[in-house]
Structure formats: C-alpha cells, structure tokens
N, CA, C and O atoms as a GROMACS GRO file, in nm:
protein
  456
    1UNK      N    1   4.921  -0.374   2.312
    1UNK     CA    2   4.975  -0.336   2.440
    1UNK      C    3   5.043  -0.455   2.507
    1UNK      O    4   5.158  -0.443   2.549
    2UNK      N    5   4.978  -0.567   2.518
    2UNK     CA    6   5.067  -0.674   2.554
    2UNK      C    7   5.177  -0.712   2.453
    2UNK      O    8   5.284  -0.697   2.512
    3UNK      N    9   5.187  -0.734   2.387
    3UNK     CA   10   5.314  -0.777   2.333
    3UNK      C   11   5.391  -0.646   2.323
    3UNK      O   12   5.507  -0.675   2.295
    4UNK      N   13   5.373  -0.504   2.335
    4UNK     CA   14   5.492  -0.418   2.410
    4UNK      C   15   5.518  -0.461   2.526
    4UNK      O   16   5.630  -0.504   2.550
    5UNK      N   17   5.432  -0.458   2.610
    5UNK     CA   18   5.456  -0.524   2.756
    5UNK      C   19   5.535  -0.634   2.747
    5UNK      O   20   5.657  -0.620   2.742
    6UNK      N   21   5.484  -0.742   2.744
    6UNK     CA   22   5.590  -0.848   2.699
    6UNK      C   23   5.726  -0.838   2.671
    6UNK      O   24   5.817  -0.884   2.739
    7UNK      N   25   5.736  -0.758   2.542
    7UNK     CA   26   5.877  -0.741   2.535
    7UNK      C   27   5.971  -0.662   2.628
    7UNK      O   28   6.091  -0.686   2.644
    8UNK      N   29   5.911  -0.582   2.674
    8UNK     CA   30   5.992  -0.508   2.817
    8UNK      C   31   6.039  -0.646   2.898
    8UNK      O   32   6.141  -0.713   2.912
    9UNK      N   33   5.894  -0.648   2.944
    9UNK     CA   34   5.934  -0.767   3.053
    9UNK      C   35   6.029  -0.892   3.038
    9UNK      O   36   6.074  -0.949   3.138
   10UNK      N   37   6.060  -0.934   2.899
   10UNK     CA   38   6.133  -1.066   2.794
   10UNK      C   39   6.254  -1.004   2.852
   10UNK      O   40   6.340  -1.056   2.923
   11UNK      N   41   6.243  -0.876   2.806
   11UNK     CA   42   6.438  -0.795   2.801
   11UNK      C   43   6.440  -0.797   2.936
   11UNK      O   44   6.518  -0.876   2.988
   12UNK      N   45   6.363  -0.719   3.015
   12UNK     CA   46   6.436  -0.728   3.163
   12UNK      C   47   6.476  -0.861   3.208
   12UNK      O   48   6.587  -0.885   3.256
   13UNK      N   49   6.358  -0.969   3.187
   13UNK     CA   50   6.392  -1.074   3.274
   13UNK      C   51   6.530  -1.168   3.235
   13UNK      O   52   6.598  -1.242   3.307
   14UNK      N   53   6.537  -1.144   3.142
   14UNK     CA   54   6.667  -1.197   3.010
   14UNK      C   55   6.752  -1.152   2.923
   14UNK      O   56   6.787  -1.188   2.810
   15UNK      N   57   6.783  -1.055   3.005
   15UNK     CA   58   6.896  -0.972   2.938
   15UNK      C   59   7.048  -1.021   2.884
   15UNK      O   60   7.106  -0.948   2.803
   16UNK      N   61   7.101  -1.125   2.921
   16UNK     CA   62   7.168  -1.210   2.827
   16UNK      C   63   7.136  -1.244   2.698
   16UNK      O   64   7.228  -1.238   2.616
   17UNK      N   65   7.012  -1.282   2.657
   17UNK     CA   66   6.959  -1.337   2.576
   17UNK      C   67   6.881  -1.241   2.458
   17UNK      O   68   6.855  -1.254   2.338
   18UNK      N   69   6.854  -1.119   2.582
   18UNK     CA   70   6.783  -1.031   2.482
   18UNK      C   71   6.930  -0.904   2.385
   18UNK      O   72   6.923  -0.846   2.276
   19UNK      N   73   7.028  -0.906   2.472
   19UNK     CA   74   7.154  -0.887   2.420
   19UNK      C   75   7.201  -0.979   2.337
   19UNK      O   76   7.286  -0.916   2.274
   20UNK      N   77   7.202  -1.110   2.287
   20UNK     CA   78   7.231  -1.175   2.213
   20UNK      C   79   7.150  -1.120   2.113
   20UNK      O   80   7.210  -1.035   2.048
   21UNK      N   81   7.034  -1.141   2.079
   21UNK     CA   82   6.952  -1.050   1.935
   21UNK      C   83   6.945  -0.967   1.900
   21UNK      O   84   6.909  -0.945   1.784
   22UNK      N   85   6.980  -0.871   1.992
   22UNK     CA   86   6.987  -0.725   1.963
   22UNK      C   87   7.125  -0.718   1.943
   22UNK      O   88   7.128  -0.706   1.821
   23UNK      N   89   7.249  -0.716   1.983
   23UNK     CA   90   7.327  -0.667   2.048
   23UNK      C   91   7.432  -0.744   1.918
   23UNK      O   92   7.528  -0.677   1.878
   24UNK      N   93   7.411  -0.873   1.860
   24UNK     CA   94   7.503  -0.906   1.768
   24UNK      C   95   7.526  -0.839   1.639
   24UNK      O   96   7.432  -0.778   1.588
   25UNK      N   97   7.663  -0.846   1.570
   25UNK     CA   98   7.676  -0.789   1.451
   25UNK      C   99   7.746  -0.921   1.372
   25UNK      O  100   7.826  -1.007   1.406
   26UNK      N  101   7.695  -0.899   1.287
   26UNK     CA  102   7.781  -1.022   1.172
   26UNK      C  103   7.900  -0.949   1.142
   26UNK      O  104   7.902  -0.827   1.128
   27UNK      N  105   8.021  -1.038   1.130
   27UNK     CA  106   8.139  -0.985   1.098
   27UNK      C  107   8.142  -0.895   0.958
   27UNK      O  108   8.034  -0.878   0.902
   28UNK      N  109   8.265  -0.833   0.897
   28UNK     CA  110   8.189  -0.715   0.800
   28UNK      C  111   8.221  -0.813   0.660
   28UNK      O  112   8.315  -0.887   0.632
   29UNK      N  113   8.101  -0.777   0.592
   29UNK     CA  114   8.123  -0.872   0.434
   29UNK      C  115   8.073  -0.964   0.447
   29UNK      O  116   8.089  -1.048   0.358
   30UNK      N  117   7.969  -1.006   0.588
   30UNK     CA  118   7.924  -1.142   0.581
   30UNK      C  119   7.763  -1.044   0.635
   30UNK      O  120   7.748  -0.949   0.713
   31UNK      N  121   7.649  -1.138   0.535
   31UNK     CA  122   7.539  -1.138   0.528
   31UNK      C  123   7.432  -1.224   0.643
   31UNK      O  124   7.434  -1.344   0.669
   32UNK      N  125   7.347  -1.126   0.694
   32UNK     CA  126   7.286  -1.173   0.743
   32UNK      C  127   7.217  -1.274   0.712
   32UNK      O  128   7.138  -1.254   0.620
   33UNK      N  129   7.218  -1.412   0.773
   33UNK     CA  130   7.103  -1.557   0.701
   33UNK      C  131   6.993  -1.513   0.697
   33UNK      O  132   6.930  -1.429   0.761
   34UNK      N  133   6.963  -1.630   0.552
   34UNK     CA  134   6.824  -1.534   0.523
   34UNK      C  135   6.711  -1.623   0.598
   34UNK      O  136   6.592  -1.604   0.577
   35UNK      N  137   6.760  -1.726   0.688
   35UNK     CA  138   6.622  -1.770   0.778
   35UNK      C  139   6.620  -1.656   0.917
   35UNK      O  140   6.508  -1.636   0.964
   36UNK      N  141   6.699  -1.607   0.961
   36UNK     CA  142   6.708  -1.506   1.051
   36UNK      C  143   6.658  -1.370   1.036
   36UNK      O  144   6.609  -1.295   1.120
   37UNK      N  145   6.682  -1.355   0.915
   37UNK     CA  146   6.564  -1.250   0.810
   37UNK      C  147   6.414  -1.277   0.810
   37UNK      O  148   6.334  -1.193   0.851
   38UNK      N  149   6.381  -1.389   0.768
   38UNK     CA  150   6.245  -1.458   0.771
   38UNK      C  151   6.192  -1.467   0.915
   38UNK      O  152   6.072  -1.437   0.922
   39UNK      N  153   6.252  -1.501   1.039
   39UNK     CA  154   6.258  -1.493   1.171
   39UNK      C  155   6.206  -1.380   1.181
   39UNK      O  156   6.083  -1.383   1.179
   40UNK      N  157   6.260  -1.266   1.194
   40UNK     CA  158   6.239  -1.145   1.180
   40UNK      C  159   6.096  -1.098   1.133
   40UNK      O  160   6.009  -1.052   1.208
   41UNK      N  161   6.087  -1.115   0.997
   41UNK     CA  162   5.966  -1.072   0.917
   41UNK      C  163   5.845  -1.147   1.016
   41UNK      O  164   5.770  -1.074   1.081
   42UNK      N  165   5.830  -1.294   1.023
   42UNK     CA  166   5.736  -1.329   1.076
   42UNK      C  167   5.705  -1.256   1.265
   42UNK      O  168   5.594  -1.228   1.310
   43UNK      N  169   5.807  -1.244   1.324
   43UNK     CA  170   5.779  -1.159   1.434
   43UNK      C  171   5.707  -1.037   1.404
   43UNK      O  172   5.611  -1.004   1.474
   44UNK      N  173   5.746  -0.968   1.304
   44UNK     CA  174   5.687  -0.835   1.293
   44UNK      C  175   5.520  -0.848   1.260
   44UNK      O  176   5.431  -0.768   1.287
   45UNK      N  177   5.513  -0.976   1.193
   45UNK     CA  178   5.362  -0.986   1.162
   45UNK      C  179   5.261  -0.996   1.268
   45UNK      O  180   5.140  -0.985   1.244
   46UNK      N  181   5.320  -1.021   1.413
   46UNK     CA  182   5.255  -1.006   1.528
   46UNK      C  183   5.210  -0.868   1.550
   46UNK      O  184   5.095  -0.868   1.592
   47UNK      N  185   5.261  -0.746   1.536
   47UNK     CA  186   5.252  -0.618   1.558
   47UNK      C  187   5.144  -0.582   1.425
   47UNK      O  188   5.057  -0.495   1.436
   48UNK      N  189   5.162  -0.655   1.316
   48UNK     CA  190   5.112  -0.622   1.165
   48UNK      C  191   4.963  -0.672   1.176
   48UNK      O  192   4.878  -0.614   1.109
   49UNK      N  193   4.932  -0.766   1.248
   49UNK     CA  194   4.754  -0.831   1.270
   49UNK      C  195   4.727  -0.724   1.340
   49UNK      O  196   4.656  -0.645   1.277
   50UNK      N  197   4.759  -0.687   1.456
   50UNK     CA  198   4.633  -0.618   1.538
   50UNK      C  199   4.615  -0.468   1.451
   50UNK      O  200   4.510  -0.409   1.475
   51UNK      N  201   4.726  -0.388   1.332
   51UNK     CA  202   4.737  -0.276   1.297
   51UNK      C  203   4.626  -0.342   1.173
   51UNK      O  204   4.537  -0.261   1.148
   52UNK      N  205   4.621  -0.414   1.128
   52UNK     CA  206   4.516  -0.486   0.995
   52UNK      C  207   4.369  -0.452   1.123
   52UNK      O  208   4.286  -0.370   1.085
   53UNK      N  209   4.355  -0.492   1.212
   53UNK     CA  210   4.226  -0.467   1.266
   53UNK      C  211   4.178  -0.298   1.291
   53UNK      O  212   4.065  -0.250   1.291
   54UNK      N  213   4.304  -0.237   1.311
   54UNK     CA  214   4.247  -0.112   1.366
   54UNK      C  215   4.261  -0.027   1.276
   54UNK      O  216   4.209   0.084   1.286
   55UNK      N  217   4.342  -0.069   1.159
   55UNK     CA  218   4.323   0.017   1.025
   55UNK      C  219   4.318  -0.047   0.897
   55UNK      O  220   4.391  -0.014   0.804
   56UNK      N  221   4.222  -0.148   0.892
   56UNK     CA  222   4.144  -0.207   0.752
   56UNK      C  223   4.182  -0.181   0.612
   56UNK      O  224   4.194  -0.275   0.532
   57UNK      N  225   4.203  -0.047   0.574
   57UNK     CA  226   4.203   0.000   0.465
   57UNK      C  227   4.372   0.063   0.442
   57UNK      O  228   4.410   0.114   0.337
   58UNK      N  229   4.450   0.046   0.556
   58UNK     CA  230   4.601   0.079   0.516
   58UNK      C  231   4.676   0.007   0.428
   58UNK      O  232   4.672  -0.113   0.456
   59UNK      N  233   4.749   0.036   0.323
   59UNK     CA  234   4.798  -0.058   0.222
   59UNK      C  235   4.896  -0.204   0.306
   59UNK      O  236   4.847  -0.235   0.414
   60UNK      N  237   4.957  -0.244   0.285
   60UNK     CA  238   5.040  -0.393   0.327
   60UNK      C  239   5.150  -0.345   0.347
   60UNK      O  240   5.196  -0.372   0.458
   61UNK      N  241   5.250  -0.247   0.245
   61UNK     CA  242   5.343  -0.189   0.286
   61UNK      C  243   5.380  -0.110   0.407
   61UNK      O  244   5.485  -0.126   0.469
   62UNK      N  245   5.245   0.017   0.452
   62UNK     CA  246   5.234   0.136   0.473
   62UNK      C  247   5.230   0.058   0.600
   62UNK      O  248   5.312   0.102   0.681
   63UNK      N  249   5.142  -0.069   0.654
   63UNK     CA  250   5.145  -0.131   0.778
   63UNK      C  251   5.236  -0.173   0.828
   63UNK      O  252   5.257  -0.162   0.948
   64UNK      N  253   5.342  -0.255   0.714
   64UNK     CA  254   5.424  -0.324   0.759
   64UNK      C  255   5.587  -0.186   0.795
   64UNK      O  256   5.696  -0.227   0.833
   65UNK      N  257   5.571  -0.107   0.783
   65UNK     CA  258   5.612   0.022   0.796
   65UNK      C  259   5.584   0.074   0.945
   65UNK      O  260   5.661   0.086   1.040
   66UNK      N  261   5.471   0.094   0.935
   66UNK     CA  262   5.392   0.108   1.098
   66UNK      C  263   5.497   0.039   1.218
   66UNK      O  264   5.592   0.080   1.283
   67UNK      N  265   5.418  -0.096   1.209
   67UNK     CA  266   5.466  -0.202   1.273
   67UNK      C  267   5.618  -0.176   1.292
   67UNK      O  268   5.644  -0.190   1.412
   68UNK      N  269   5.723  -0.147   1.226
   68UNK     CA  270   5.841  -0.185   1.272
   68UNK      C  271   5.855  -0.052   1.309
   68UNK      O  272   5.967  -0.040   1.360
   69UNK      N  273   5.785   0.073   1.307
   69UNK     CA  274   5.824   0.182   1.398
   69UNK      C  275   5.703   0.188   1.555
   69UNK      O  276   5.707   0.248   1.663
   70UNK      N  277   5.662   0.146   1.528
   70UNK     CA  278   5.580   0.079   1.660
   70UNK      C  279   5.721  -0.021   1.739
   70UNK      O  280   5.753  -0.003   1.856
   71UNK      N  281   5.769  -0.092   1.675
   71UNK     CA  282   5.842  -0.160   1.723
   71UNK      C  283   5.964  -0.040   1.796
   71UNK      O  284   5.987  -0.022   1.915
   72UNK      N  285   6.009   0.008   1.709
   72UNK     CA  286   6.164   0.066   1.679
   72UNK      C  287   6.107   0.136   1.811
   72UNK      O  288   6.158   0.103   1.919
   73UNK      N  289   6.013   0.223   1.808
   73UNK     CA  290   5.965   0.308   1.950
   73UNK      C  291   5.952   0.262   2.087
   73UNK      O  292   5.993   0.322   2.186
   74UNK      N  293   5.892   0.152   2.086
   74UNK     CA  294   5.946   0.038   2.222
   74UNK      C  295   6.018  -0.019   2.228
   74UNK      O  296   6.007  -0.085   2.332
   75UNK      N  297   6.153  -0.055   2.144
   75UNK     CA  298   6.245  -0.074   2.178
   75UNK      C  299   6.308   0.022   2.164
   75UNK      O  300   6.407  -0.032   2.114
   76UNK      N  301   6.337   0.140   2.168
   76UNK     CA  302   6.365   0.266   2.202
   76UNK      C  303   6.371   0.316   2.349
   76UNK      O  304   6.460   0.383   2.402
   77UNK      N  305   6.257   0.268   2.401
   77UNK     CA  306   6.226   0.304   2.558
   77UNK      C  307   6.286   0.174   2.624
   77UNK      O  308   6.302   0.183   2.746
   78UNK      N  309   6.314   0.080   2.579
   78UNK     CA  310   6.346  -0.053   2.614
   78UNK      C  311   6.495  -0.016   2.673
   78UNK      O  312   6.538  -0.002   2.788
   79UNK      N  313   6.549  -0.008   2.557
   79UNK     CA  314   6.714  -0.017   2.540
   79UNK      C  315   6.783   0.123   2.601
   79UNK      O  316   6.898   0.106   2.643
   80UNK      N  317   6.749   0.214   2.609
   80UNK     CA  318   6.743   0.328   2.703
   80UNK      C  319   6.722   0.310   2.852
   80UNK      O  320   6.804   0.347   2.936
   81UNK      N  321   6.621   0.258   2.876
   81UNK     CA  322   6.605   0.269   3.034
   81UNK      C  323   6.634   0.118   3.068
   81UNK      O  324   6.616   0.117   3.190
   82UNK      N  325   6.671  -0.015   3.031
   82UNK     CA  326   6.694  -0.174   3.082
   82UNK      C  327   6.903  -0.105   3.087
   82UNK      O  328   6.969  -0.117   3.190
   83UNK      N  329   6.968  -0.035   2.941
   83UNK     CA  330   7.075  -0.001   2.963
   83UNK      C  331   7.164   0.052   3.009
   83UNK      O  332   7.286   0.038   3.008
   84UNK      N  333   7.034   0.173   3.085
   84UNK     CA  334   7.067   0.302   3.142
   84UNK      C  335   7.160   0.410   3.058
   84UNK      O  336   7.262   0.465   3.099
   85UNK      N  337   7.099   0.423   2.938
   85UNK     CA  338   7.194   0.476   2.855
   85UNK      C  339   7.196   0.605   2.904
   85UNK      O  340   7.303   0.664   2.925
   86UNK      N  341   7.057   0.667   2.929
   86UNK     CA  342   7.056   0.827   2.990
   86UNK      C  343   7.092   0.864   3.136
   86UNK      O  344   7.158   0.960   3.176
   87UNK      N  345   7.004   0.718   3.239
   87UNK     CA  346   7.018   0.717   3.341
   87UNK      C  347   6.913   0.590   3.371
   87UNK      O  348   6.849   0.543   3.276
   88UNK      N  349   6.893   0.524   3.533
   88UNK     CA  350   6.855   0.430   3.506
   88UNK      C  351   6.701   0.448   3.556
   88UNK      O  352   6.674   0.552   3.615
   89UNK      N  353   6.616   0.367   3.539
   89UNK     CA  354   6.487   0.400   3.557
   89UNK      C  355   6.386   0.278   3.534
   89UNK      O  356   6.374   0.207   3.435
   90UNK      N  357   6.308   0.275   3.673
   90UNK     CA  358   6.286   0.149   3.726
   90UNK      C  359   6.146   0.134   3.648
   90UNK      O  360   6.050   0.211   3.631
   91UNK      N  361   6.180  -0.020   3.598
   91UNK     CA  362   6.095  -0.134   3.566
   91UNK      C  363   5.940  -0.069   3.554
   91UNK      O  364   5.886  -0.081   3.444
   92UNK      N  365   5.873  -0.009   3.650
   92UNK     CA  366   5.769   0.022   3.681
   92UNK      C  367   5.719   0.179   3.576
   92UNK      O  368   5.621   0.214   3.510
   93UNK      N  369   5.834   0.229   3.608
   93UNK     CA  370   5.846   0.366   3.553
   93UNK      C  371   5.845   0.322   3.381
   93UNK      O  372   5.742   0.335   3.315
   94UNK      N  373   5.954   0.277   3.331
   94UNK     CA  374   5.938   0.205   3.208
   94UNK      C  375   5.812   0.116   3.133
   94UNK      O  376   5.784   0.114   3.013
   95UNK      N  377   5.745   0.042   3.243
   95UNK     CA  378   5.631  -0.024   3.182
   95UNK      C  379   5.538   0.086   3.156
   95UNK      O  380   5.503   0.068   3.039
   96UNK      N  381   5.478   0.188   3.201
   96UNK     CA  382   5.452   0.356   3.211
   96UNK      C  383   5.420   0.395   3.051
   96UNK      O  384   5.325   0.400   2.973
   97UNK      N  385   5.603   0.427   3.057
   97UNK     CA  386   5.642   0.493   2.891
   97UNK      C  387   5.579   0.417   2.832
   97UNK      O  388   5.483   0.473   2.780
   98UNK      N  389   5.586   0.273   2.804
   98UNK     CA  390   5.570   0.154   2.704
   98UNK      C  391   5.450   0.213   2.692
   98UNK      O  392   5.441   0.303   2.609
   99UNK      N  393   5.331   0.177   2.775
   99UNK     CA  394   5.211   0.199   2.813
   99UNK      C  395   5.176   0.310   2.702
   99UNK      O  396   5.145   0.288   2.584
  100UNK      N  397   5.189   0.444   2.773
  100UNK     CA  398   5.172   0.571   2.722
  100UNK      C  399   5.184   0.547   2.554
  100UNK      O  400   5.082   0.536   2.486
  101UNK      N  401   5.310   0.541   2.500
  101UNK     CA  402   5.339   0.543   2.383
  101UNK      C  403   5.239   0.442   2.288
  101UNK      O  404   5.187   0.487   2.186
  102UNK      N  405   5.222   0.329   2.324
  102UNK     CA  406   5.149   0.260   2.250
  102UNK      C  407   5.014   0.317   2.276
  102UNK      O  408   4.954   0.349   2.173
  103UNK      N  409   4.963   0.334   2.367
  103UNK     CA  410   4.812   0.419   2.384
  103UNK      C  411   4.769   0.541   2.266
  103UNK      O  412   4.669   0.551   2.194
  104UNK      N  413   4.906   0.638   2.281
  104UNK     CA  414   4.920   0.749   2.203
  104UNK      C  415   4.890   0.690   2.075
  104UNK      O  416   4.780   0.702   2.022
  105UNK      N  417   5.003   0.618   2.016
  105UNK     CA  418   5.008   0.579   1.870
  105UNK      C  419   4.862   0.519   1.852
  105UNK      O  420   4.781   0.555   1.766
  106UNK      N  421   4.848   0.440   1.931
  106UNK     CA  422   4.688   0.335   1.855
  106UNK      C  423   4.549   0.456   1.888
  106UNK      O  424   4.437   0.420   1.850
  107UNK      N  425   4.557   0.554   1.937
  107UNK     CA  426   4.446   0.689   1.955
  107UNK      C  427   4.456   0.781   1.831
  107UNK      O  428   4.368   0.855   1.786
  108UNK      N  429   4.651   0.747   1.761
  108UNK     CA  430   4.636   0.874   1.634
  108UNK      C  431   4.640   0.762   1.522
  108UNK      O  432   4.689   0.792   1.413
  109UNK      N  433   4.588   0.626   1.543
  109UNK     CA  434   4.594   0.581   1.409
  109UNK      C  435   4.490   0.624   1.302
  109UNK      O  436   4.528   0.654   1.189
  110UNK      N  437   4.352   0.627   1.340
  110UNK     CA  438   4.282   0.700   1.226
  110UNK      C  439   4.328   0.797   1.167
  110UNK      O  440   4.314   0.813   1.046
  111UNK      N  441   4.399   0.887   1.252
  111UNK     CA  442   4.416   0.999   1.157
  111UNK      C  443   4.565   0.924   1.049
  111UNK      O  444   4.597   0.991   0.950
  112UNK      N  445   4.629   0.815   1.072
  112UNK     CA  446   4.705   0.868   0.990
  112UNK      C  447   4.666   0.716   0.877
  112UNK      O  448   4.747   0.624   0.866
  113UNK      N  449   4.519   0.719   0.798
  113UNK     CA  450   4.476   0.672   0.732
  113UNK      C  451   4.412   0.792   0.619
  113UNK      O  452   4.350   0.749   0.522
  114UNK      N  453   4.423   0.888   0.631
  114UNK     CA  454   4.390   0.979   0.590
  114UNK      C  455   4.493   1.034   0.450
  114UNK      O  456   4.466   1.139   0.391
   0.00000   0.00000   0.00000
C-alpha cells in the first residue's frame, strides 16, 4: 500500500519528471539500454518482496507477472486522473482508488494461488 501511495504522490508532486519516465519513446529502430531495462526489473522487485510474503508458494514467474499488473493497475489510476484523461479528479479522491484497488487485489490473492 505504501509504495502505491508513494507513487501517486512521486507523480503528483513531480510531474515533469514523472513524464520524463513514463512519457519517453526511443526513436524507432533504436533499443531500449539494457541498464534502463535492469532499472526497471530491479524496481519491480519492490512490488515482487511483499507478493513473496503473502503468497509463499507462487512460482517466480507467476509473481513477477503479478507485480507488474499490480503495477500497470496503479499506474492506470495514476495516469488517468494526475492527466485528466477522462476528467480531472482530486488528489484525495485518487489516493481512494489507489487505496481500494490494492486492498481488493491483496484480499483475492489466496485465491489466485489455487
């Protein structure tokens, strides 16, 4: 829950910056660096520890799977309501969704060990 939180709060407070990582494309035919790749992977392993605690027995793949749709889903609510892509919707209201969604997901993780 905190590090969803967090990241809301990162993007709102720094939206220059959080548009720089998100928001860039490499020109076409040119490859993403592979330390920016590795960047990447090791961030996700933040989301990948606490899913190793609350589901022990999920394979390495199947987590690391998890994790970046855990991710993809808060930054989903992120980039929607900081962009106003639908309409705009305040800070408070957004920390909410974040909230909710991660609550939801970490309540149906047993079941989806099954």
């Amino acid at each position: 829950m905190r590090l969803a939180l967090a990241y809301l709060d990162f993007a709102a407070a720094n939206r220059p910056r959080w548009r720089a990582v998100f928001g860039h494309q490499p020109p076409a035919g040119r490859e993403i660096p592979a330390a920016y790749m590795a960047d990447q992977l090791r961030l996700f392993s933040y989301i990948e520890e606490p899913l190793q605690t609350l589901m022990p027995k999920i394979m390495p793949r199947r987590r690391a799977l998890l994790a970046r749709s855990l991710f993809s889903a808060v930054h989903g609510i992120v980039v929607l309501g900081l962009e106003e892509k639908l309409q705009a919707i305040p800070l408070p209201v957004l920390r909410e969704q974040v909230t909710f969604l991660v609550q939801a997901m970490a309540k149906g993780l047993p079941l989806a060990e099954k």
